[in-house]
Backbone and ligand atoms as CSV (ligand in chain L), in Angstrom:
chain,resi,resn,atom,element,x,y,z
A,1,UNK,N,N,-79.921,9.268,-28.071
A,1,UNK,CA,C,-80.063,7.878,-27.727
A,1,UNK,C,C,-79.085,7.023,-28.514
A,2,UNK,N,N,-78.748,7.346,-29.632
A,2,UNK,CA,C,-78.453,6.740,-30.575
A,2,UNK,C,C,-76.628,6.922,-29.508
A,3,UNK,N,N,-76.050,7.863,-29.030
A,3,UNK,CA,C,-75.237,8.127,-28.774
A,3,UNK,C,C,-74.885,7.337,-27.613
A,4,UNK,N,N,-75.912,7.103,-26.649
A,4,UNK,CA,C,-76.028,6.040,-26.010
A,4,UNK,C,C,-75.476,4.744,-26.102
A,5,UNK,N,N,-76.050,4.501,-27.067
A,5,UNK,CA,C,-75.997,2.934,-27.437
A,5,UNK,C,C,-74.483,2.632,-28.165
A,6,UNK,N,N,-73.660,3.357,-29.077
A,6,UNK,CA,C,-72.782,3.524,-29.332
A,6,UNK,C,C,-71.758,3.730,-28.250
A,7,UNK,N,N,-71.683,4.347,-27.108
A,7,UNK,CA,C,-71.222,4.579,-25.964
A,7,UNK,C,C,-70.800,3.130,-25.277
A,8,UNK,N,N,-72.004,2.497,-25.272
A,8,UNK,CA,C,-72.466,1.252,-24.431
A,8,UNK,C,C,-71.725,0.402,-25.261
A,9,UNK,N,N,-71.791,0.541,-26.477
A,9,UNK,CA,C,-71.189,-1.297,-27.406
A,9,UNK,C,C,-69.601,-0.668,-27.368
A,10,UNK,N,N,-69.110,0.577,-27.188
A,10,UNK,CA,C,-67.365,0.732,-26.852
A,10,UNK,C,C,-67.543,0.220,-25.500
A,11,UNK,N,N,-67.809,0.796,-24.388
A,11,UNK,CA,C,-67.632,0.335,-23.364
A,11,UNK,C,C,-67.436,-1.275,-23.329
A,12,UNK,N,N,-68.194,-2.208,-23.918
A,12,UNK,CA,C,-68.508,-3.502,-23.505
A,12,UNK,C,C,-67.243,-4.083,-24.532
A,13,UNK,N,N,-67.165,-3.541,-25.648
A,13,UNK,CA,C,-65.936,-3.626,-26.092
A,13,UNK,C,C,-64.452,-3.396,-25.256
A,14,UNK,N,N,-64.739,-2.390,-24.947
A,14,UNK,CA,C,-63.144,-2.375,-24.019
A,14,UNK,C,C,-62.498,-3.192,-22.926
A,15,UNK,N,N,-64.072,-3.636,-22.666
A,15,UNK,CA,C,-63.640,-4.327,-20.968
A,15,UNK,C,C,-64.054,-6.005,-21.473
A,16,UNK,N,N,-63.631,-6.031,-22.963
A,16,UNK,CA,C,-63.812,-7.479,-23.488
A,16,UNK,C,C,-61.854,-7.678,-23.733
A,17,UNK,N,N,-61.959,-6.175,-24.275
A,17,UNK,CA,C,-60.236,-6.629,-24.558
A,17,UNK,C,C,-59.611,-6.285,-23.196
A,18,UNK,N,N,-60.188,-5.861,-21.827
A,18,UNK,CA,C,-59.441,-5.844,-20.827
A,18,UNK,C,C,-59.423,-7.342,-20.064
A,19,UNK,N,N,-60.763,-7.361,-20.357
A,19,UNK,CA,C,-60.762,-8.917,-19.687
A,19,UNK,C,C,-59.722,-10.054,-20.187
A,20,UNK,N,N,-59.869,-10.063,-21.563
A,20,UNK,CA,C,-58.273,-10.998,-21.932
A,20,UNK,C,C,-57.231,-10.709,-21.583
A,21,UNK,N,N,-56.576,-9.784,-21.434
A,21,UNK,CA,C,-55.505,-8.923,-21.701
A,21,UNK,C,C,-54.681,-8.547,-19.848
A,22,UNK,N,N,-56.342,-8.938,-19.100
A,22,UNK,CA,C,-55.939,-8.805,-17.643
A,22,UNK,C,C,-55.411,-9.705,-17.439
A,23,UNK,N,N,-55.495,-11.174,-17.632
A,23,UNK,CA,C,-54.809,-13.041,-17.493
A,23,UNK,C,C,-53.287,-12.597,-17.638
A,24,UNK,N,N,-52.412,-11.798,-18.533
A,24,UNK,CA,C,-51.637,-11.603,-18.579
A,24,UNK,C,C,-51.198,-10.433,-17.863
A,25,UNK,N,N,-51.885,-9.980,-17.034
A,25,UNK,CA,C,-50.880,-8.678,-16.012
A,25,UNK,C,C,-49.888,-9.906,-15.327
A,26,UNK,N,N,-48.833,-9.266,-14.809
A,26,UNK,CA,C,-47.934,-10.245,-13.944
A,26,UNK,C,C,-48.543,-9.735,-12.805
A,27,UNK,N,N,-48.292,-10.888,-11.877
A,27,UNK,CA,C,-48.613,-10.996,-10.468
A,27,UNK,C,C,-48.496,-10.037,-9.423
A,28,UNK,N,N,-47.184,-9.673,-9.664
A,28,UNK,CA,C,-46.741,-8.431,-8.920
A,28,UNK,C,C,-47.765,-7.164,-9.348
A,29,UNK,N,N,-48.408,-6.976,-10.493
A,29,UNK,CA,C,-48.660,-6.042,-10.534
A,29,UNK,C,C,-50.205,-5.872,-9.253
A,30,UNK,N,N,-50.770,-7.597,-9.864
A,30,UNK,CA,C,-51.715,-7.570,-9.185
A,30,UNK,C,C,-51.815,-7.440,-7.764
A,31,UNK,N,N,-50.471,-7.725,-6.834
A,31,UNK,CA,C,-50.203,-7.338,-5.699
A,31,UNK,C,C,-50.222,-6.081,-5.510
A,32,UNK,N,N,-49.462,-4.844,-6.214
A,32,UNK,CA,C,-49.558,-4.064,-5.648
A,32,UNK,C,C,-51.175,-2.846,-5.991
A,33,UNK,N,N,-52.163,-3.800,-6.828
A,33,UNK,CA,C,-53.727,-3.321,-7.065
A,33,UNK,C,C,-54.538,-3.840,-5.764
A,34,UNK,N,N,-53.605,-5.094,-5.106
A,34,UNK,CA,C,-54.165,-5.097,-3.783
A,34,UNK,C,C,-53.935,-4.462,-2.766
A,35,UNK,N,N,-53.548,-3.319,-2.616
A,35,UNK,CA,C,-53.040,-2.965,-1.422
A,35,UNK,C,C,-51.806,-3.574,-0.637
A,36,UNK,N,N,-51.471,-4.435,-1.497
A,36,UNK,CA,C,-50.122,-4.840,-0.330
A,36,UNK,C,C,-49.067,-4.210,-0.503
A,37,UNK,N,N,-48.460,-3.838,0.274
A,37,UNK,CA,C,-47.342,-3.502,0.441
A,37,UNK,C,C,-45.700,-4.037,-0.433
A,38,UNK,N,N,-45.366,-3.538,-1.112
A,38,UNK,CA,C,-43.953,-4.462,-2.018
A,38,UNK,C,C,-42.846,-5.064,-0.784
A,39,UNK,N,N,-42.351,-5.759,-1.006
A,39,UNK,CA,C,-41.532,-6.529,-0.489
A,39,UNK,C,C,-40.147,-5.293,-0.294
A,40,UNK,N,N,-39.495,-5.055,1.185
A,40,UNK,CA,C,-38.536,-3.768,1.390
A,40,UNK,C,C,-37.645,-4.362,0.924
A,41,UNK,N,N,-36.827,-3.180,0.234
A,41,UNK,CA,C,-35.418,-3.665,0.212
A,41,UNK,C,C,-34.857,-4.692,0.963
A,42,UNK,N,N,-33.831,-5.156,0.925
A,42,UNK,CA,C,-32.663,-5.577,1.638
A,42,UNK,C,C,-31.844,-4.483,2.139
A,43,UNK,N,N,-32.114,-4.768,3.715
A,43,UNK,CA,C,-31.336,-3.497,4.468
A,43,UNK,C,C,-29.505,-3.729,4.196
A,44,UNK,N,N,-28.946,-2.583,3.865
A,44,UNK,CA,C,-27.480,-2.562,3.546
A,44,UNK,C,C,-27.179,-3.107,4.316
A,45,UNK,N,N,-25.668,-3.689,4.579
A,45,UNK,CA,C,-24.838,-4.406,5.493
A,45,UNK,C,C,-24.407,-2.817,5.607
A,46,UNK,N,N,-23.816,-2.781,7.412
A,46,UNK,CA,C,-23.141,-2.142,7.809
A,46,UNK,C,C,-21.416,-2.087,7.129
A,47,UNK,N,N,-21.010,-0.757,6.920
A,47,UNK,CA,C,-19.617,-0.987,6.299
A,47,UNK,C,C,-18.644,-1.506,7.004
A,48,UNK,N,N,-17.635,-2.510,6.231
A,48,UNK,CA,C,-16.260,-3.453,6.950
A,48,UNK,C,C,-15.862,-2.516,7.888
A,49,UNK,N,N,-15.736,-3.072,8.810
A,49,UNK,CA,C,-14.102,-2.214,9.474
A,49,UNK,C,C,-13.152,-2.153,8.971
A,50,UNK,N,N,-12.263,-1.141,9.041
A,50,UNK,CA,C,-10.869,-1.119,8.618
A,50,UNK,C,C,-10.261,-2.295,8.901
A,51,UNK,N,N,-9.401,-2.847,7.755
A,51,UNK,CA,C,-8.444,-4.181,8.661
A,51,UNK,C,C,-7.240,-3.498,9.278
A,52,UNK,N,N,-7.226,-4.417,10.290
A,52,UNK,CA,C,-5.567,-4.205,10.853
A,52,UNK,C,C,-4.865,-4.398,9.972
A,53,UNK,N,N,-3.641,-2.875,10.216
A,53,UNK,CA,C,-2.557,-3.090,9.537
A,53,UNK,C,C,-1.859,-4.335,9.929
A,54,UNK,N,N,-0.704,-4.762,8.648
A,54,UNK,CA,C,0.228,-5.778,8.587
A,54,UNK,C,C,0.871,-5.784,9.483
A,55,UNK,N,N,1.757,-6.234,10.069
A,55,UNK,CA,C,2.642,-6.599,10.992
A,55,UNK,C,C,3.963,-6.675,9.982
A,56,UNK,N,N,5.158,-5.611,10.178
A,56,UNK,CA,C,6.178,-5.788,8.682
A,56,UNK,C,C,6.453,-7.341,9.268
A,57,UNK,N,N,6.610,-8.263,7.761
A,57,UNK,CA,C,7.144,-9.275,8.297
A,57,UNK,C,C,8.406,-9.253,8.958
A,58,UNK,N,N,8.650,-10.278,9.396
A,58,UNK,CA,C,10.213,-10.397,10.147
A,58,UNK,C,C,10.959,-11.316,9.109
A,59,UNK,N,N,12.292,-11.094,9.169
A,59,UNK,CA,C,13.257,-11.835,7.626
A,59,UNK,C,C,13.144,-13.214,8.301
A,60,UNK,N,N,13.279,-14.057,7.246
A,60,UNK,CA,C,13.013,-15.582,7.123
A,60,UNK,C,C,14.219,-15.962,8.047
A,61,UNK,N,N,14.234,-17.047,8.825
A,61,UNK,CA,C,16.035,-17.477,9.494
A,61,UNK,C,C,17.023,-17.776,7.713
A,62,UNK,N,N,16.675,-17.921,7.107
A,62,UNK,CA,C,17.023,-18.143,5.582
A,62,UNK,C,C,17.548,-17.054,5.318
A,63,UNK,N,N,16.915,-15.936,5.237
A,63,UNK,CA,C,17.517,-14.750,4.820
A,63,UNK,C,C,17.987,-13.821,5.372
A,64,UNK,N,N,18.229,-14.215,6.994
A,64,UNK,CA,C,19.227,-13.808,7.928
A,64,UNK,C,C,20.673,-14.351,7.849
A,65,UNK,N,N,20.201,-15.563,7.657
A,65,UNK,CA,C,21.557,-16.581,7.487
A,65,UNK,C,C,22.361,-16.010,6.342
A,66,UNK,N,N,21.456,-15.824,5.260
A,66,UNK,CA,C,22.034,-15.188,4.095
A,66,UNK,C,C,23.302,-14.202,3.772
A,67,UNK,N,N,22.599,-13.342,4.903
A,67,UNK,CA,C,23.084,-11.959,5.024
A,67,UNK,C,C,23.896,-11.820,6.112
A,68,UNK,N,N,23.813,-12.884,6.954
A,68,UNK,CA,C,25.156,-12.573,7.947
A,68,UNK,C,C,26.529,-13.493,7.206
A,69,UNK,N,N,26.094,-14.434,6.222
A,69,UNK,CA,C,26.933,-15.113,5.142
A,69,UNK,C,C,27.668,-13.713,4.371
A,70,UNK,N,N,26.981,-13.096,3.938
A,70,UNK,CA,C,27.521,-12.132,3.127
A,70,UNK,C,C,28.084,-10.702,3.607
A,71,UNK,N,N,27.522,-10.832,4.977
A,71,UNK,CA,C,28.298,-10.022,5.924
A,71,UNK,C,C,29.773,-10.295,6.484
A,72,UNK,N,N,29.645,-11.883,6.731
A,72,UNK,CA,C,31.434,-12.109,6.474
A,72,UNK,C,C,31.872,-12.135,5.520
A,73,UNK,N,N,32.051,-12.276,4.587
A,73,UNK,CA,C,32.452,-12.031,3.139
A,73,UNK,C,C,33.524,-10.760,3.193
A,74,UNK,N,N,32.641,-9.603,3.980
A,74,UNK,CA,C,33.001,-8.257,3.059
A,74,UNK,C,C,34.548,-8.241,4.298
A,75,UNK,N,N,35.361,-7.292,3.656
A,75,UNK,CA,C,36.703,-6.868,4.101
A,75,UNK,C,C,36.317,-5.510,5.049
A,76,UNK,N,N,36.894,-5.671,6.146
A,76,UNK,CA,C,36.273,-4.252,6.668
A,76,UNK,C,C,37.333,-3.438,5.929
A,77,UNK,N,N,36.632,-1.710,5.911
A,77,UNK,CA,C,36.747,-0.496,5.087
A,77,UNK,C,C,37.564,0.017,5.965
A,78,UNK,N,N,39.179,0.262,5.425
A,78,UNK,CA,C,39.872,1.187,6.572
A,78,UNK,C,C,39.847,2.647,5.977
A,79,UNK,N,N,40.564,3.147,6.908
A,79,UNK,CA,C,40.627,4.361,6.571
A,79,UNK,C,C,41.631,5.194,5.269
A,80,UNK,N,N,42.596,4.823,5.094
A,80,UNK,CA,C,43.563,4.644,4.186
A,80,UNK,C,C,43.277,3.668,3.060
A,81,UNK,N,N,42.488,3.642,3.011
A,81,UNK,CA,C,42.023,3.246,1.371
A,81,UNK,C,C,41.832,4.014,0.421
A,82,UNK,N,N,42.632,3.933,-0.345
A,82,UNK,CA,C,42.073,5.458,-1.666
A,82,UNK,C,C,40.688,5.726,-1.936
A,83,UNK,N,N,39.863,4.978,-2.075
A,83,UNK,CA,C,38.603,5.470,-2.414
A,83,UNK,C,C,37.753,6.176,-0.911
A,84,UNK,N,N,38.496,5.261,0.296
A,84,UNK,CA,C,37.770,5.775,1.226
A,84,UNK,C,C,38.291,7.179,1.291
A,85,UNK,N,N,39.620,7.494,1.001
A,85,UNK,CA,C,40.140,8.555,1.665
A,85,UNK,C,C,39.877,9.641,0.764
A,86,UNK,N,N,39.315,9.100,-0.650
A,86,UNK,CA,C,38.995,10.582,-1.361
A,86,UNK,C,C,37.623,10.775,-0.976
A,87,UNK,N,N,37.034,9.885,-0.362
A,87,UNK,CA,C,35.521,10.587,-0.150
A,87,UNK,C,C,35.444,10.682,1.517
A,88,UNK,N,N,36.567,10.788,2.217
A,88,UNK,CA,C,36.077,11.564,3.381
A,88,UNK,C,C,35.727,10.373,4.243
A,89,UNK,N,N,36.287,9.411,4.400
A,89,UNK,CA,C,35.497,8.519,5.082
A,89,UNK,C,C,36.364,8.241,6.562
A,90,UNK,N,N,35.744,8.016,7.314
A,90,UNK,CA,C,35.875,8.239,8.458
A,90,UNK,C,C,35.286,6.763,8.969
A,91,UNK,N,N,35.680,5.785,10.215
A,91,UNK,CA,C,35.317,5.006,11.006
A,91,UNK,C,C,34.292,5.232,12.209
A,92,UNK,N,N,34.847,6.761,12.823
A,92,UNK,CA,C,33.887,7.153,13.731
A,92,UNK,C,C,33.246,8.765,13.366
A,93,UNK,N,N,32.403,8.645,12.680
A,93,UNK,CA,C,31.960,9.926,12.332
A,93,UNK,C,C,32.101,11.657,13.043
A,94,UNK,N,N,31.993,11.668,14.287
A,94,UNK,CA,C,32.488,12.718,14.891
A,94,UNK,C,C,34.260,12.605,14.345
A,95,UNK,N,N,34.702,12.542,14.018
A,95,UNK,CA,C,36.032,13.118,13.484
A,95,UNK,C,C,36.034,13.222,11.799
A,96,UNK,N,N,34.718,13.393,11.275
A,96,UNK,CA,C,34.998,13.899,9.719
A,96,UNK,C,C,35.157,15.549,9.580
A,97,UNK,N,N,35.826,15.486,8.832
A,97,UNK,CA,C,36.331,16.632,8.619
A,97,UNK,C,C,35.702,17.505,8.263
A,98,UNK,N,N,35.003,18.639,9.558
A,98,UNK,CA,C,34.170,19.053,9.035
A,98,UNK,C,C,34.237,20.488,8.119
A,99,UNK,N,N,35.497,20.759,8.384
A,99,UNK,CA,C,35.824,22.126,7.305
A,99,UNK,C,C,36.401,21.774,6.077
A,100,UNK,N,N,36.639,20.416,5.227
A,100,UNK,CA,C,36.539,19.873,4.174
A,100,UNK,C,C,35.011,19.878,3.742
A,101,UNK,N,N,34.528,18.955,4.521
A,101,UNK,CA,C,33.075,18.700,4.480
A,101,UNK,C,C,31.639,19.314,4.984
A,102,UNK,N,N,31.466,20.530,4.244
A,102,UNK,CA,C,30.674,21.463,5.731
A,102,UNK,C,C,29.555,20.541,5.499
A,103,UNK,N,N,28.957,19.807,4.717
A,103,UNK,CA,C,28.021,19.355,4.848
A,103,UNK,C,C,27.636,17.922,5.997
A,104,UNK,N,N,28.526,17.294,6.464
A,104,UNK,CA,C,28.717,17.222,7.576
A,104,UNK,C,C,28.099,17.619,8.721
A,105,UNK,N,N,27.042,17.099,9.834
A,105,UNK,CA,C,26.278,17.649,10.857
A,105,UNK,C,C,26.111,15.966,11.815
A,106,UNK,N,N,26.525,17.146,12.787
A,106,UNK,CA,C,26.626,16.102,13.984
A,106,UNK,C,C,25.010,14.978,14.219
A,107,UNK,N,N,25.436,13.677,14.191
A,107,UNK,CA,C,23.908,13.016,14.115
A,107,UNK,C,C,24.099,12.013,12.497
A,108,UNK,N,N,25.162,12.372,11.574
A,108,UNK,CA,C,25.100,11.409,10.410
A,108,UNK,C,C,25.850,10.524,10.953
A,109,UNK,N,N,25.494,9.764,10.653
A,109,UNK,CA,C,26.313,8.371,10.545
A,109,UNK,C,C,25.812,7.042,9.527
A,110,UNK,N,N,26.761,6.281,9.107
A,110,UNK,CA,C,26.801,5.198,8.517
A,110,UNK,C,C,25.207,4.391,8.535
A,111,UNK,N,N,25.278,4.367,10.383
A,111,UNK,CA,C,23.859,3.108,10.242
A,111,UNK,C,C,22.402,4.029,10.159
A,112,UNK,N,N,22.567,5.266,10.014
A,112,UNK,CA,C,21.337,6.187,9.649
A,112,UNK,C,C,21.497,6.908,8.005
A,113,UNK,N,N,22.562,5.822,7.204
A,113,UNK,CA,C,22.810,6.647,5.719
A,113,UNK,C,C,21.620,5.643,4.603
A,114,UNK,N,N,21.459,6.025,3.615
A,114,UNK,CA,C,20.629,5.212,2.939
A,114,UNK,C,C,21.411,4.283,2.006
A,115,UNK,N,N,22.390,4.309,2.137
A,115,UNK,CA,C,23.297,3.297,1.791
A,115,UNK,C,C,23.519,2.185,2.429
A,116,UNK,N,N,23.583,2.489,3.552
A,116,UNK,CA,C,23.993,1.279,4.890
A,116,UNK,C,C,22.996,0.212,4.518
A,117,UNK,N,N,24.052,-1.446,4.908
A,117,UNK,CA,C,22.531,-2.159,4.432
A,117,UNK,C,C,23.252,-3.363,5.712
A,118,UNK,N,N,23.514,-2.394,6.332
A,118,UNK,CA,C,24.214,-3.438,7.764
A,118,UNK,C,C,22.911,-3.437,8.947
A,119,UNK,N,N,21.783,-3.517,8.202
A,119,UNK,CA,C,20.960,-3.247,9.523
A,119,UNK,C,C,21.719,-2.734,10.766
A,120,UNK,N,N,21.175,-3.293,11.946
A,120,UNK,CA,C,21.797,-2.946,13.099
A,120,UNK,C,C,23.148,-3.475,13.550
A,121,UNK,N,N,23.485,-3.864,12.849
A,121,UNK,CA,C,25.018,-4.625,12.842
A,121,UNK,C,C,25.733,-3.797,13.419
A,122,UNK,N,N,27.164,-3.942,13.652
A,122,UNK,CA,C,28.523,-2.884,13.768
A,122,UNK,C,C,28.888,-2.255,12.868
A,123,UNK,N,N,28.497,-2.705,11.614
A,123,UNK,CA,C,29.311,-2.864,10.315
A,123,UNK,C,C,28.398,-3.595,9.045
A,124,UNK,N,N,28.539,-3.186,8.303
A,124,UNK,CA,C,27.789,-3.640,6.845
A,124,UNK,C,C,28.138,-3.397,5.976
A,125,UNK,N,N,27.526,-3.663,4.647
A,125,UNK,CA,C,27.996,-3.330,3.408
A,125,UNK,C,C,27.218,-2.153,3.065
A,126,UNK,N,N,28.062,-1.548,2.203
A,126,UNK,CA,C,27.569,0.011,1.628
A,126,UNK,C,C,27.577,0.036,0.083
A,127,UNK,N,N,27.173,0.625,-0.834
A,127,UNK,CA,C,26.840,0.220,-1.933
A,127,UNK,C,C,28.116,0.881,-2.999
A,128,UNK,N,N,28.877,2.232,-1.528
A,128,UNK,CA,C,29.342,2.852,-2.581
A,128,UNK,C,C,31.022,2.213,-2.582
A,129,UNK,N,N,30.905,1.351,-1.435
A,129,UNK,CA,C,32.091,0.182,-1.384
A,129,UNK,C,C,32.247,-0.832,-1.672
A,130,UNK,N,N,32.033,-1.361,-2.744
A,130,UNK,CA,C,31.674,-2.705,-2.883
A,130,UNK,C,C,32.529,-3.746,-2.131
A,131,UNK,N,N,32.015,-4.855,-1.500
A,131,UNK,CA,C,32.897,-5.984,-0.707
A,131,UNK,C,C,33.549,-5.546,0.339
A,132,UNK,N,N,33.406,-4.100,0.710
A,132,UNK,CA,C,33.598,-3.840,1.867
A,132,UNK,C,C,32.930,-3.860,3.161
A,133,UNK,N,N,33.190,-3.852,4.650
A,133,UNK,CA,C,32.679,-3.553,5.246
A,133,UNK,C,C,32.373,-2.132,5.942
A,134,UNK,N,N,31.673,-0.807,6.331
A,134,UNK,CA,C,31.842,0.097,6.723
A,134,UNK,C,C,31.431,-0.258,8.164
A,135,UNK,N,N,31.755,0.715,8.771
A,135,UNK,CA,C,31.593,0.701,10.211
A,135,UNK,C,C,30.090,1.675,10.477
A,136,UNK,N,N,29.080,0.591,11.171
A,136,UNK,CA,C,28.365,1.730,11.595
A,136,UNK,C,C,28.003,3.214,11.921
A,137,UNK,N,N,29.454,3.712,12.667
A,137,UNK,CA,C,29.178,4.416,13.565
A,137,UNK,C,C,30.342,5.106,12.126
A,138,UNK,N,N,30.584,5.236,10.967
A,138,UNK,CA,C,31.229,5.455,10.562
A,138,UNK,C,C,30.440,7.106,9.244
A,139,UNK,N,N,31.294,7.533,8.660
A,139,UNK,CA,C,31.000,8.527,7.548
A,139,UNK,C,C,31.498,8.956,6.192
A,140,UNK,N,N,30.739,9.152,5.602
A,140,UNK,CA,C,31.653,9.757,3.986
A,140,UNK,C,C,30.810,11.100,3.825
A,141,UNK,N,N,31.268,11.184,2.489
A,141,UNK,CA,C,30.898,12.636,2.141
A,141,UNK,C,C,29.959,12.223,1.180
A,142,UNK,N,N,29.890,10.990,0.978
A,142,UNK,CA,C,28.301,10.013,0.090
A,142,UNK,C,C,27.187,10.583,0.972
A,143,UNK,N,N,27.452,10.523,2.298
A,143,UNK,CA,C,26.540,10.384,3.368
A,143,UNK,C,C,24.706,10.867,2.973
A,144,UNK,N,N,23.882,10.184,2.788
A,144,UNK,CA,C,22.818,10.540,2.205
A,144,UNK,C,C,21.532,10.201,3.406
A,145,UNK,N,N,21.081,10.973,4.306
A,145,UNK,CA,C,20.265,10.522,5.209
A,145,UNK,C,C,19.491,9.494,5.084
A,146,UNK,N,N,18.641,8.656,5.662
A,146,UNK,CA,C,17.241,7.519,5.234
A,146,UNK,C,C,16.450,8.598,5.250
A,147,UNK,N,N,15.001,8.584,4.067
A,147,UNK,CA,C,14.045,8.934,4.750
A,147,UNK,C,C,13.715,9.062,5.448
L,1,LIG,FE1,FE,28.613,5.300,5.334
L,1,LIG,FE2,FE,26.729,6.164,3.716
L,1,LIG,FE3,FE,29.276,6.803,3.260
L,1,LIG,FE4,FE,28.421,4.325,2.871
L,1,LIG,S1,S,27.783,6.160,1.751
L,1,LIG,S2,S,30.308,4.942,3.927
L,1,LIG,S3,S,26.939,4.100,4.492
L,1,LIG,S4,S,28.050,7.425,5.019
């Protein structure tokens, strides 16, 4: 009996310090002692689409102007020029010399070299001529494909 009663004054004890101690559960907790349900996530956003690629820009009229400025400038590149003539250079590429030059293959030319900076021009400047003009359709033994 005695065990009883000792039993009984913890019990009434415990649910004295639960009773204070409950004022301070947070709210939420008490929501979810009610049966409710927690509040769902936030459903993900579906992933971006890819963006469209860029569009390469097109050169400014500024920096066309520029470059057809500096395209007259240059001296066209003859053939009989010492520097042209020690490196093989040629005006119309089918006539480089190709048993000097075996490296040489039909299909190089000037406006497909990575030098050429004559865009689609006739003629442009080349890096390994300075102030000259080369001829498009032209070749050396520089000749270095574009990527
Ligand atoms: Fe032509 Fe290229 Fe030779 Fe310049 S380096 S002359 S662009 S083949």
């Amino acid at each position: 009996m005695r065990d009883l009663e000792r039993a009984e004054q913890e019990r009434r004890r415990v649910l004295k310090l639960l009773g204070s101690s409950a004022l301070l559960m947070p709210l939420a907790g008490l929501g979810a002692c009610s049966g409710e349900k927690p509040p769902a996530p936030a459903a993900e956003a579906p992933p971006e689409p890819a963006p469209e690629p860029m569009p390469a820009p097109e050169p400014s009229e500024p920096a066309v102007a520029q470059q057809a400025a500096a395209q007259a400038d240059l001296v066209p590149l003859t053939e009989d020029n010492e520097q042209a003539a020690a490196l093989g250079y040629v005006q119309d590429a089918t006539r480089a010399d190709a048993a000097k030059y075996p490296q040489y293959t039909a299909g190089q030319a000037c406006t497909n070299c990575v030098l050429y900076q004559g865009g689609d021009a006739p003629s442009g400047a080349c890096s390994i001529f300075p102030g000259k003009a080369v001829k498009a359709t032209g070749w050396c033994s520089v000749y270095t494909a574009k990527g």
